[in-house]
Backbone as CSV, one residue per row, in Angstrom:
resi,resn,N_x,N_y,N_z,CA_x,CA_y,CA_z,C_x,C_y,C_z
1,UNK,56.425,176.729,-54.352,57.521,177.416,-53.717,58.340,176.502,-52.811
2,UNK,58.131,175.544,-53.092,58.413,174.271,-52.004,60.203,174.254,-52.566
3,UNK,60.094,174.282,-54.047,61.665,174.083,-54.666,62.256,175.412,-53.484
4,UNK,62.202,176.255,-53.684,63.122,177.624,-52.808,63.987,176.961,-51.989
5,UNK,62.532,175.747,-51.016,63.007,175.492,-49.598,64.705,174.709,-49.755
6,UNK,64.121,173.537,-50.777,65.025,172.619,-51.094,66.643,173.072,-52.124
7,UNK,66.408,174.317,-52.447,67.679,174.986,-53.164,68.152,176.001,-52.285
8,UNK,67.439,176.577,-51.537,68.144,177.233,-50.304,68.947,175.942,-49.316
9,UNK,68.271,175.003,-48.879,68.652,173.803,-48.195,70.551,173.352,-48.760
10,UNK,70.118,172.622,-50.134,71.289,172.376,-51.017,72.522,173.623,-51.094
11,UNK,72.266,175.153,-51.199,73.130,176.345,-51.066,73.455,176.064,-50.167
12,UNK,73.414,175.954,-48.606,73.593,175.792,-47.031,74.582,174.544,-46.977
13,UNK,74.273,173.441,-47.518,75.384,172.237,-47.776,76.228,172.450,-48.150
14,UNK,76.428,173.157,-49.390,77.270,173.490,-50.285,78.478,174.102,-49.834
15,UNK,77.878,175.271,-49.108,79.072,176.096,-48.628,79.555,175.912,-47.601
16,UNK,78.587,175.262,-46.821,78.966,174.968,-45.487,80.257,174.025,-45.704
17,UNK,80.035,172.329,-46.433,81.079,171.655,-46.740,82.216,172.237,-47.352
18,UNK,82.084,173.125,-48.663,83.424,174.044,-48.988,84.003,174.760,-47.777
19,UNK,83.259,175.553,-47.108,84.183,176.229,-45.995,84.635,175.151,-45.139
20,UNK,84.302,174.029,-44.613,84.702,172.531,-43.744,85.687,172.447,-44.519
21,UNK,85.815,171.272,-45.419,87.163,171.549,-46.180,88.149,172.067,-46.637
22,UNK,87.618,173.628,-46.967,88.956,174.481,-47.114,89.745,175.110,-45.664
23,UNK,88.803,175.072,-44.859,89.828,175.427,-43.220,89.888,174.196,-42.701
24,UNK,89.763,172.878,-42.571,90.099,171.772,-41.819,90.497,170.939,-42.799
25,UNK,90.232,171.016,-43.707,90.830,169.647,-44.596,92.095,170.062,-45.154
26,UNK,92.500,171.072,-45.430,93.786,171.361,-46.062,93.683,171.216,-47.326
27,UNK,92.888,171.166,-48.277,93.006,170.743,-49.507,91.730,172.244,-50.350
28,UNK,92.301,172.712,-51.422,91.739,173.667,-51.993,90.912,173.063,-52.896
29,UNK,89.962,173.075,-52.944,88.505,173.022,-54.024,88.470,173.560,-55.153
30,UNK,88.699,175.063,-55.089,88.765,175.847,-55.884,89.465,176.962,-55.513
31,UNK,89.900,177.632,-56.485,91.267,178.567,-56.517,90.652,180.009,-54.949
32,UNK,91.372,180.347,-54.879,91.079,181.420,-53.078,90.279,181.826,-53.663
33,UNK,90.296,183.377,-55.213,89.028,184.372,-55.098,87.397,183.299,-55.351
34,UNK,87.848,182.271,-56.395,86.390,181.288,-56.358,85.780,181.133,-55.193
35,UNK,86.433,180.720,-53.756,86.177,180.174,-52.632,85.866,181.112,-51.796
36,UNK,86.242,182.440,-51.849,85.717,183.686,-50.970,84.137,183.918,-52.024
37,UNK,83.810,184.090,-52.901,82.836,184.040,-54.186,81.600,183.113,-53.512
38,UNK,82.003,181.527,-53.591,81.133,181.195,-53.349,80.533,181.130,-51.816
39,UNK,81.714,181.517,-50.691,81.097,181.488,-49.534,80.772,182.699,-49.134
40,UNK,80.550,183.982,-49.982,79.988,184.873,-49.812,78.238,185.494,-50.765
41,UNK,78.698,184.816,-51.539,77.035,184.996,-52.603,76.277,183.890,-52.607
42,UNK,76.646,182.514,-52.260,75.475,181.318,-51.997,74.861,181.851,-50.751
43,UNK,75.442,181.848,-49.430,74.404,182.009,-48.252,73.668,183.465,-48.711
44,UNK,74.138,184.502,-49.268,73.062,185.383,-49.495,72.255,184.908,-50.422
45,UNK,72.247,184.232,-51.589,71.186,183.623,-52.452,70.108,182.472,-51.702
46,UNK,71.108,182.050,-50.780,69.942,181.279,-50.090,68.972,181.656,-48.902
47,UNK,69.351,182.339,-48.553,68.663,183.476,-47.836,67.817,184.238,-48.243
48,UNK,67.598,184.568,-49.693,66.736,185.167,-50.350,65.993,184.571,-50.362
49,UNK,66.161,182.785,-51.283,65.436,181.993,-51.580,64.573,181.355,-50.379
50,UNK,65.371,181.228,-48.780,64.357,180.931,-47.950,63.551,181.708,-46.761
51,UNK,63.899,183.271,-47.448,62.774,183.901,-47.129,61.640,184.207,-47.685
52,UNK,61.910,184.044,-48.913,60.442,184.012,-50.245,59.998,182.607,-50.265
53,UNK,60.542,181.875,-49.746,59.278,180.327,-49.959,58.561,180.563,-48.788
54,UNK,57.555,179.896,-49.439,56.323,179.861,-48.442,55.972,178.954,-47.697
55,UNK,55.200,179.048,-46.290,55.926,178.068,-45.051,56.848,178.289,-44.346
56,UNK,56.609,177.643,-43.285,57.112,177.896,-41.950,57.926,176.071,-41.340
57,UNK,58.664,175.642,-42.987,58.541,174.197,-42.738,59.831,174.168,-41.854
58,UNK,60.364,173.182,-41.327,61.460,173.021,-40.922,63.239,172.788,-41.807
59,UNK,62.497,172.741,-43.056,64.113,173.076,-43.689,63.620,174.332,-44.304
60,UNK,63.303,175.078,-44.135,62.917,176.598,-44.095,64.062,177.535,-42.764
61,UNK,63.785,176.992,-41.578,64.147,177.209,-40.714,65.873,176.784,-40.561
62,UNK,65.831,175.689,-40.654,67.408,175.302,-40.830,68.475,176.031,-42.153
63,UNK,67.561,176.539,-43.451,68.174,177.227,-44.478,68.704,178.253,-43.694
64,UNK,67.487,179.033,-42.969,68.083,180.532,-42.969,69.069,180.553,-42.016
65,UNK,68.980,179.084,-40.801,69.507,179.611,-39.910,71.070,179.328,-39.929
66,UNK,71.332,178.053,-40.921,72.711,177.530,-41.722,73.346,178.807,-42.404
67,UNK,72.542,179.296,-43.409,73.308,180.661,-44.350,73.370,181.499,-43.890
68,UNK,72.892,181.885,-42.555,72.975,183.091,-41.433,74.670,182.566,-40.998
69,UNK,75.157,181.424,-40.616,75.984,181.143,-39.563,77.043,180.870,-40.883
70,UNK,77.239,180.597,-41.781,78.171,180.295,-42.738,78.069,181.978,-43.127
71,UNK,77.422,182.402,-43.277,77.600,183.764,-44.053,78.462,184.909,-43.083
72,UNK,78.255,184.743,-41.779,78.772,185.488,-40.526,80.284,184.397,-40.526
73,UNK,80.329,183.810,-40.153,81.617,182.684,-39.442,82.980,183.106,-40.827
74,UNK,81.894,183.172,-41.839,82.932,182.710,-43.008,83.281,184.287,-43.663
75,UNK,82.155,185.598,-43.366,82.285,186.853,-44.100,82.452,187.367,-43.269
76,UNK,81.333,187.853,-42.041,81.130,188.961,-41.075,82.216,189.096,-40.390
77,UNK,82.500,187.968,-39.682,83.602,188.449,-38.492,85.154,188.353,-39.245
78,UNK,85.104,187.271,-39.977,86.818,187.942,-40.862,86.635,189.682,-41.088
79,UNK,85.472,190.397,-41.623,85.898,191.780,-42.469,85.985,192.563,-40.497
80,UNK,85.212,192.292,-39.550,85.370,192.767,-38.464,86.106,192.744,-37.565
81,UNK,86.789,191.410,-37.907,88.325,191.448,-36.956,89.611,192.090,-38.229
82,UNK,89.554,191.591,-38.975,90.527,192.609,-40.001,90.361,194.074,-39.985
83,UNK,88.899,194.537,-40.085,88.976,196.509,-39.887,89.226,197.052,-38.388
84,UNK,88.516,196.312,-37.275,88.723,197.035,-36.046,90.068,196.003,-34.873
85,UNK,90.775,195.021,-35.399,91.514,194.926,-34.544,92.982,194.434,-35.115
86,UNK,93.048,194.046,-36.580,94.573,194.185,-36.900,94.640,195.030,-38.161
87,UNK,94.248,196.042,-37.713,94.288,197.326,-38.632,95.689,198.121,-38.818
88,UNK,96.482,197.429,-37.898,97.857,198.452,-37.625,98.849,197.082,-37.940
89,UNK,99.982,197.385,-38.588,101.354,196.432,-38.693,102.180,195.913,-37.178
């Protein structure tokens, strides 16, 4: 179960650098709906994956706690500032 750790790990890079680049670098990766896609279903896949491996290793810990903060920064608070505070024109 050791792979989980290391493909949850690699998911956490992944998106993390796509979301770095697509808000600071200026340059598109992949087309907008691809880029909302992957920074919304990798940190939940990796999150799956590094709560089912087994161990308490330290890129265990850094998975969940990377796809927790990319998954919020990049999903949670966009859908929460869009429904409760520019809800009106």
């Amino acid at each position: 179960m050791k792979k989980y750790e290391g493909i949850s790990f690699a998911l956490f890079i992944f998106s993390a650098l796509v979301y770095l680049i697509s808000i600071y670098g200026g340059v598109d990766l992949f087309p907008g709906q691809i880029t909302i896609i992957i920074l919304t279903v990798f940190p939940i896949i990796g999150l799956i994956l590094a709560f089912s491996s087994k161990g308490g290793g330290f890129m265990k810990v850094i998975s969940i706690i990377g796809n927790l903060a990319v998954l919020m920064i990049a999903v949670i608070v966009p859908v929460i500032v869009t429904t409760f505070f520019w809800n009106q024109p």
